[in-house]
C-alpha positions in Angstrom: 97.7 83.8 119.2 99.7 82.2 121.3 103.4 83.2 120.2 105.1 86.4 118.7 108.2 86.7 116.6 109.6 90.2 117.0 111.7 91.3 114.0 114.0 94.2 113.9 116.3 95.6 110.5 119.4 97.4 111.3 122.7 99.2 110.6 124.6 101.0 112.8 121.7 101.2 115.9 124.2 100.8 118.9 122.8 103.9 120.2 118.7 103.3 119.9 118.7 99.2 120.2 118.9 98.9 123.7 115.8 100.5 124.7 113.9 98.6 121.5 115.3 95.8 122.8 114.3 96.0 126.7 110.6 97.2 125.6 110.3 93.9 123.9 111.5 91.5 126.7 107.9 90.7 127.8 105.9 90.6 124.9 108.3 88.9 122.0 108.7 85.3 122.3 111.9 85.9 120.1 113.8 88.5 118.8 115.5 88.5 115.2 117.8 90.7 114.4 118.8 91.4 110.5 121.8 93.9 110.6 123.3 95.0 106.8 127.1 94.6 108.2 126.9 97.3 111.0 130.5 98.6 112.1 129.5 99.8 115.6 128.4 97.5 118.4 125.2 96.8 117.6 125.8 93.1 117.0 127.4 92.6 120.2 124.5 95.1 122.2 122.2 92.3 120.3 124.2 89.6 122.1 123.5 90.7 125.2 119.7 90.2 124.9 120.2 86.6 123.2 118.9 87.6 120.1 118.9 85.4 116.5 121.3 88.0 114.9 121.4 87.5 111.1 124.0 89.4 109.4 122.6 90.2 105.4 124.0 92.8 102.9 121.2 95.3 102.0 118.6 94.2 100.0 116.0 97.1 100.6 113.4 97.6 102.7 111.1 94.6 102.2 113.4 92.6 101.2 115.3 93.0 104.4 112.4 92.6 106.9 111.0 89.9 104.9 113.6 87.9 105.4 113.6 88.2 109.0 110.1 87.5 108.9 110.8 84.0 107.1 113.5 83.3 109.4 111.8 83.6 112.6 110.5 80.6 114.5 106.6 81.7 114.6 103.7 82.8 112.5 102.8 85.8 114.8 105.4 88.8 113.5 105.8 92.1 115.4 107.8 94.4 112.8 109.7 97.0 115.1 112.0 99.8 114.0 115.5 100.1 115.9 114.6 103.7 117.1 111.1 102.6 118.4 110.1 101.3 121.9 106.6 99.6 122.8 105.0 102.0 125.6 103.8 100.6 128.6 100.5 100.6 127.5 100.9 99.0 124.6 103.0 95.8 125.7 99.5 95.3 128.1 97.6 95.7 124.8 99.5 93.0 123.2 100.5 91.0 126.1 96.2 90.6 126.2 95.7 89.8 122.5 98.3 87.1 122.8 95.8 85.1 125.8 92.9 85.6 124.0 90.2 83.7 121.3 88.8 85.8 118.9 86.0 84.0 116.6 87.7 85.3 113.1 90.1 82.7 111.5 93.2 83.7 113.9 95.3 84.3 110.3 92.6 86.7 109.1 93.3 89.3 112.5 96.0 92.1 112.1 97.0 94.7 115.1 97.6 97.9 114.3 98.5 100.8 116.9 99.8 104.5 116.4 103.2 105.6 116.4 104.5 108.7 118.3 107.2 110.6 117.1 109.7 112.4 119.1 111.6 115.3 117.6 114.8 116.5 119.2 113.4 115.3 122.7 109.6 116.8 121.9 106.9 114.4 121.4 104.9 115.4 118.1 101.1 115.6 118.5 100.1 116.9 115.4 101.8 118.4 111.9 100.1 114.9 110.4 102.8 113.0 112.3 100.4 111.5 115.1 98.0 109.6 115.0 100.7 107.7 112.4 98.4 104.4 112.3 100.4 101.0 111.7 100.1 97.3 111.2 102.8 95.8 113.3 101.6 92.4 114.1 100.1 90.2 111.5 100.3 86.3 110.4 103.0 85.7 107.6 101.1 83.4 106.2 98.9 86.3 104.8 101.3 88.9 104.6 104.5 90.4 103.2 106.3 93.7 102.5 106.0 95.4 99.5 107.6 98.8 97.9 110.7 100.6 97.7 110.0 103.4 100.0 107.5 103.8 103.0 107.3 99.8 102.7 103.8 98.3 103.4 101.9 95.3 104.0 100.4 93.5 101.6 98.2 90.5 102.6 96.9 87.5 100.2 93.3 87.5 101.9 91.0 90.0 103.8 92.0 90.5 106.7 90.2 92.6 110.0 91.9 95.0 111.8 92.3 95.7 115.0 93.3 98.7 117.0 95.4 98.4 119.8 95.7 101.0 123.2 99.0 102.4 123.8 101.9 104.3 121.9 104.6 103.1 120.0 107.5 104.9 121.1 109.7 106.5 117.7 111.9 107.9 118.5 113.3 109.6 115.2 115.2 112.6 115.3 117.9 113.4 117.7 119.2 116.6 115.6 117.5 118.9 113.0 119.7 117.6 110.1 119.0 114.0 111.2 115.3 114.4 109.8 116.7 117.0 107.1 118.6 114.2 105.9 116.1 111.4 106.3 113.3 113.0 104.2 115.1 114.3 101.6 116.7 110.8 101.5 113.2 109.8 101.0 112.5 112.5 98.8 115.2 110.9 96.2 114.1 107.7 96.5 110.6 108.2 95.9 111.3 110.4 92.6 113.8 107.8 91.8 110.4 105.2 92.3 108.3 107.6 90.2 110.9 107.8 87.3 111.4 104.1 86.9 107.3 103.8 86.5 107.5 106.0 83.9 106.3 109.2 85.4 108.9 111.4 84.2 106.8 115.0 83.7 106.8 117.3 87.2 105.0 120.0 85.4 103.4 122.3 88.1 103.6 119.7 91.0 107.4 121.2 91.7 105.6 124.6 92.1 102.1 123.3 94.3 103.1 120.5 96.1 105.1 121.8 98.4 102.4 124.8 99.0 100.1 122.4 99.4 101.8 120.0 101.8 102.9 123.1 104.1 99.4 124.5 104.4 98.0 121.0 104.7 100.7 120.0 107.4 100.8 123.6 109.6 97.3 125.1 109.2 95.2 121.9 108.8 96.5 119.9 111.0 97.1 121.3 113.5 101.5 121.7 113.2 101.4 125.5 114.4 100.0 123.4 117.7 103.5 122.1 118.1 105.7 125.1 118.2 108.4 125.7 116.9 109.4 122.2 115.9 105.7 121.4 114.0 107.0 124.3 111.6 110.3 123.2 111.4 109.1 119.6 110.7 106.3 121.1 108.0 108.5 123.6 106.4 111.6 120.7 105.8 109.4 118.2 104.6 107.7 121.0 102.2 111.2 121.5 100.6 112.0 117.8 100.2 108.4 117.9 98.3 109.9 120.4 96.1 113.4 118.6 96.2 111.3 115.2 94.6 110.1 116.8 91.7 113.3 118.7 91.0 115.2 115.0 91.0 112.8 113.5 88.8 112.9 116.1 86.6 117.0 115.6 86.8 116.3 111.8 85.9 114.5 112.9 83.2 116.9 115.0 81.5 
């Protein structure tokens, strides 16, 4: 590997894309921006870091960081959120995969790394929100978005993964009702995604799932470990369970 293309989706980030920004400036070999018309200053905080700023009208989620992925200038992409940084540790991590040979067909090698998320300035450990394993730096000639909500990967070949040391950096939630609002956001979309496959009967998932998810979440892993804000975090993303099977069954009817 010898270059990196970082790409970056945004709207409205002026507040989180400076730090994304600065993490990246000695790892990314180039930085492209794709902004769906943003009305704050994120185009001109972009500027500053002499960025390829692309300005797009949404397309969706894949469809967006595709197309920065076709319009960068190299095969090595690093897909990075606005609201997350690259720790320290990780930027060594990549900065070494970058000088090195590997044996496997170079295409055929993905990175992945885990994410840490911070909630209203705490750093989540557990609740199933850490270790939240993802593949961030792959070769587009094997590999594209795909879906409608919680966008994945999808790669034309087999590929091998490999793990990378270090964090990366989300930071997510600045106020409870951001993350109330993001997951129930999510929650709409995804029944939305369910109803348009033809899965159209809730039945007694309305009821259990969100049971489930809570006990799953708290007790199993480990959320009760991160006080009060694991049980805020499992108890809000319990109800937008529930609140996904109660829009569905709204589409439905």
């Amino acid at each position: 590997m010898k270059k990196i293309s970082a790409t970056i989706i945004t709207l409205n980030e002026e507040d989180k894309i400076r730090q994304c920004l600065e993490s990246l400036q000695d790892v990314a070999d180039e930085i492209v921006v794709v902004d769906s018309l943003s009305t704050d200053n994120t185009k001109s905080i972009c500027e500053e870091f002499g960025v390829r700023f692309i300005e797009q009208k949404w397309l969706g989620y894949s469809e967006q960081k595709n197309l920065a992925n076709d319009i960068a200038s190299h095969d090595w992409i690093l897909s990075i959120d606005a609201d997350e940084v690259l720790s320290d540790e990780l930027k060594k991590s990549i900065l070494k995969i970058k000088n090195e040979e590997r044996e496997t067909k170079n295409e055929e090698l993905v990175y992945s790394f885990n994410r840490l998320n911070n909630y209203c300035g705490k750093w989540i450990h557990h609740s199933g929100f850490y270790p939240d394993k993802k593949i961030r730096i792959w070769n587009r000639k094997v590999g594209k978005w795909e879906g409608i909500v919680h966008e994945v990967i999808k790669f034309s070949t087999k590929v091998k993964e490999v793990h990378l040391k270090g964090d990366l950096l989300h930071y997510s939630y600045s106020k409870p009702e951001d993350f109330e609002r993001q997951v129930f956001k999510f929650a709409e979309m995804r029944a939305q995604h369910y109803f348009d496959k033809g899965k159209k009967n809730a039945g007694l998932l309305s009821v259990v799932s969100p049971i489930f998810f809570f006990i799953k979440h708290y007790l199993i892993r480990l959320g009760f470990l991160d006080g009060k804000e694991g049980f805020v975090m499992c108890w809000v993303s319990a109800k937008a369970t529930r609140h996904k099977y109660k829009t569905l069954k709204k589409l439905k009817n």
